[in-house]
C-alpha positions as CSV (number, residue, x, y, z in Angstrom):
1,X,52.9,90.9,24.0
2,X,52.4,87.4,22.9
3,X,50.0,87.0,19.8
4,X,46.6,85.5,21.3
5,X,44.7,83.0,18.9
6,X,40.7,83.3,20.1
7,X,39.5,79.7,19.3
8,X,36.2,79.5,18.2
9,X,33.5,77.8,20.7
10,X,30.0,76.4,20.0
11,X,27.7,78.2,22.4
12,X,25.5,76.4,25.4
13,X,22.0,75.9,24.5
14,X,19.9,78.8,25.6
15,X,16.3,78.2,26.7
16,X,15.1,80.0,23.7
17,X,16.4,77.0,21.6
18,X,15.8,74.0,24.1
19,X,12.7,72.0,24.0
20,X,12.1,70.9,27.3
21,X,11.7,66.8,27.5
22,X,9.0,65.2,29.7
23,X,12.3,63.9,32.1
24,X,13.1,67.7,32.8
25,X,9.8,68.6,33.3
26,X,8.6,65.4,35.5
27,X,11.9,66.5,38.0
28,X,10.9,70.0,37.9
29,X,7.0,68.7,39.0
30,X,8.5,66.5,41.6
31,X,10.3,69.7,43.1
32,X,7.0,71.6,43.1
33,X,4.9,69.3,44.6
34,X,7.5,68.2,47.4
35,X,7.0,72.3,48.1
36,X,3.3,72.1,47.7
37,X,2.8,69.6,50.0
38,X,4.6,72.1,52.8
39,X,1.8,74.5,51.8
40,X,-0.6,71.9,53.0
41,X,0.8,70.5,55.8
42,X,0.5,74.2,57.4
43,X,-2.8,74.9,56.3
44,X,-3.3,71.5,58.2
45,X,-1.9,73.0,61.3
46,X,-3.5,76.3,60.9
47,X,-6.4,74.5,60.9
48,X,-5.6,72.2,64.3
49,X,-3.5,75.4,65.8
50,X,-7.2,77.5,65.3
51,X,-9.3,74.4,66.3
52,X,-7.5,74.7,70.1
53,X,-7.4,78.7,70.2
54,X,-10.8,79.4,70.5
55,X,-14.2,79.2,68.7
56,X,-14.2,82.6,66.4
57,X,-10.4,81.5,65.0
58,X,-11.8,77.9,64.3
59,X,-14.5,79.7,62.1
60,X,-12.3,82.5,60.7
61,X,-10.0,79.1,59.4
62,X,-12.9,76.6,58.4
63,X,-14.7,79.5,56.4
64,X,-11.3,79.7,54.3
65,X,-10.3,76.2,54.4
66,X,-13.7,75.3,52.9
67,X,-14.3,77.9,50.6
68,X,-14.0,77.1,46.6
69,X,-10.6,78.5,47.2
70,X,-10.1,75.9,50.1
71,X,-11.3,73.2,47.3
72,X,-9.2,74.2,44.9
73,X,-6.2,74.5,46.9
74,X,-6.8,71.1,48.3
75,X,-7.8,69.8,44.9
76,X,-4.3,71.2,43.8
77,X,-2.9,69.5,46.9
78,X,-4.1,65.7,46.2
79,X,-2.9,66.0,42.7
80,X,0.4,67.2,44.5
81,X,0.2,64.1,46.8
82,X,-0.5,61.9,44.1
83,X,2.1,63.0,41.6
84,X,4.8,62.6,44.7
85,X,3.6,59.4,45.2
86,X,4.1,58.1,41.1
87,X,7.0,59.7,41.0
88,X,8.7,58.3,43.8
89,X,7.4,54.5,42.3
90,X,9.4,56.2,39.5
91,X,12.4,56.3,40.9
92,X,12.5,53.1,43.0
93,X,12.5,51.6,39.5
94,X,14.9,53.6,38.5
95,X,16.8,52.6,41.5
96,X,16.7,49.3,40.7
97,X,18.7,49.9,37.2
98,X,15.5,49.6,35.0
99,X,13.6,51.8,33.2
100,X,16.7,54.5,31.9
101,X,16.2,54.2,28.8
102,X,15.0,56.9,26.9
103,X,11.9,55.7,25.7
104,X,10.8,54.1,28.9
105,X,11.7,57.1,30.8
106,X,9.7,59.3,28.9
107,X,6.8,56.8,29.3
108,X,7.2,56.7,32.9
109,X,7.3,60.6,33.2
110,X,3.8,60.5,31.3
111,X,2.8,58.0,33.4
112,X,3.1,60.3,36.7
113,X,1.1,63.1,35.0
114,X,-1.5,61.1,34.2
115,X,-2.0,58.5,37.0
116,X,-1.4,61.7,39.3
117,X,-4.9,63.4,37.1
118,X,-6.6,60.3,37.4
119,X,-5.9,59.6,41.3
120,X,-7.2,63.3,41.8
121,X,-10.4,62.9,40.0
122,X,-11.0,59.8,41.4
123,X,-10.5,61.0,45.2
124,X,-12.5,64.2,44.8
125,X,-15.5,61.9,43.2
126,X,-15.2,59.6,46.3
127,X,-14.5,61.9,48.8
């Protein structure tokens, strides 16, 4: 048998040792609220669906819908809307070859998070 020489390879970095970056995290938040927004879209038609079935399933869904668990999920939901909305600003910049820089684009995925907070707090206080 031929005499096999192991060579010596640096490892991958593990999640233990890798510090997330705002970019990663700002992609991962865009995937999340894409998926949150599903959530609301069929509470949305729960709602409607109940609206047409009859009187007591109206109730039964407008008891839940606005309930402090209703506000918060819809609370949740706006920020979700909002933070789609930056993001996707985001990356029409991006799309037009600006902004990929790594300082820029770490002051862009800031810039989602907290234009997304603000947005939020100011459509609960107006609505």
């Amino acid at each position: 048998m031929a005499d096999v020489k192991r060579v010596e390879r640096p490892l991958s970095p593990h999640l233990s040792v890798y510090r997330p970056q705002i970019t990663s995290v700002s992609s991962i938040f865009t995937r999340i609220t894409g998926n949150g927004q599903v959530v609301g879209f069929v509470l949305g038609v729960w709602w409607l669906l109940a609206a047409s079935v009859s009187d007591d399933a109206f109730a039964t869904a407008s008891a839940v819908l606005t309930s402090w668990f209703g506000d918060l999920v819809f609370t949740g939901l706006a920020w979700a809307v909002w933070y789609h909305f930056f993001a996707g600003l985001r990356h029409v910049y991006y799309d037009s070859g600006r902004g990929l820089d790594v300082p820029t684009a770490q002051k862009l995925g800031w810039a989602c998070f907290i234009g997304a907070t603000v947005m939020t707090v100011l459509t609960v206080l107006v609505v």
